[in-house]
C-alpha positions in Angstrom: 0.0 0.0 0.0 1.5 3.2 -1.0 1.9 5.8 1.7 -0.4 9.1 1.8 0.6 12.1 3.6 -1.8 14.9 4.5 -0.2 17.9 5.8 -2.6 19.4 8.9 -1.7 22.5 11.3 -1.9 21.2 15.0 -4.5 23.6 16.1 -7.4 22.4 14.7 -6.8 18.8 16.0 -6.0 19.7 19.6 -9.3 22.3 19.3 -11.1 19.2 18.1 -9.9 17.2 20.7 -10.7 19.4 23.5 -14.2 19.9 22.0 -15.2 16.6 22.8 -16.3 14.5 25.9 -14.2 12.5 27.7 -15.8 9.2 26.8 -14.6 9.9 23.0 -11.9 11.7 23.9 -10.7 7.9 26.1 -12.3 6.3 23.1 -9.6 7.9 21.2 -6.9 7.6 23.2 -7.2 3.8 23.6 -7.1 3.4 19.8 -4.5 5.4 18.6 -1.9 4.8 22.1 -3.3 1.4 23.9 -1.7 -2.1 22.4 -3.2 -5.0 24.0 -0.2 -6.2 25.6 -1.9 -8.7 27.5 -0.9 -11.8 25.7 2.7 -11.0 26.3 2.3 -10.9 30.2 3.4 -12.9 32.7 0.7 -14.9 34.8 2.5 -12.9 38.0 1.4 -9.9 35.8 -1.5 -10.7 34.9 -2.7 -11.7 37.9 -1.2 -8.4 39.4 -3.2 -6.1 36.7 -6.2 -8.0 38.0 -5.7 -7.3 41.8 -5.4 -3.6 41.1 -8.3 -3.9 39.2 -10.4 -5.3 41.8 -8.6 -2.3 44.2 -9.6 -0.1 41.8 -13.4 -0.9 41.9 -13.4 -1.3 45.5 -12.3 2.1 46.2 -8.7 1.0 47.9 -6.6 2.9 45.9 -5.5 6.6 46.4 -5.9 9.7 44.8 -2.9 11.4 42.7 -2.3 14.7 44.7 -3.1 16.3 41.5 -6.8 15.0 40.8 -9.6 17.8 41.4 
C-alpha cells in the first residue's frame, strides 16, 4: 500500500480534541496509544493487573495529589 501524507496544522486537532467529551476523547486515546499487551504478560502480571483492578473498583486505591 502506498503511503499518503496529509499535511494538517496542529491547532485544529488539539481544538477538536478538547471539544469533545471525555468518553470519546478515552475512546480515542485507547485506539490510537493502547496495544493490547496482554498476551505477552506474565501470569504474575496478569494476575497483578487483576488485583489492582479489583482495588480499583473497590475504592482501595489513592488519589494522585493532582486530581480535582
Amino acid at each position: 500500500m502506498p503511503l499518503k501524507t496529509v499535511n494538517i496544522p496542529i491547532e485544529p486537532i488539539i481544538n477538536l480534541l478538547k471539544s469533545l467529551d471525555n468518553d470519546f476523547k478515552d475512546e480515542i486515546f485507547n485506539r490510537v496509544f493502547i496495544e493490547n499487551i496482554e498476551d505477552a504478560m506474565t501470569a504474575v502480571e496478569k494476575k497483578a493487573v487483576s488485583k489492582a483492578e479489583i482495588e480499583f473498583k473497590t475504592g482501595k486505591t489513592k488519589k494522585w495529589p493532582f486530581v480535582k
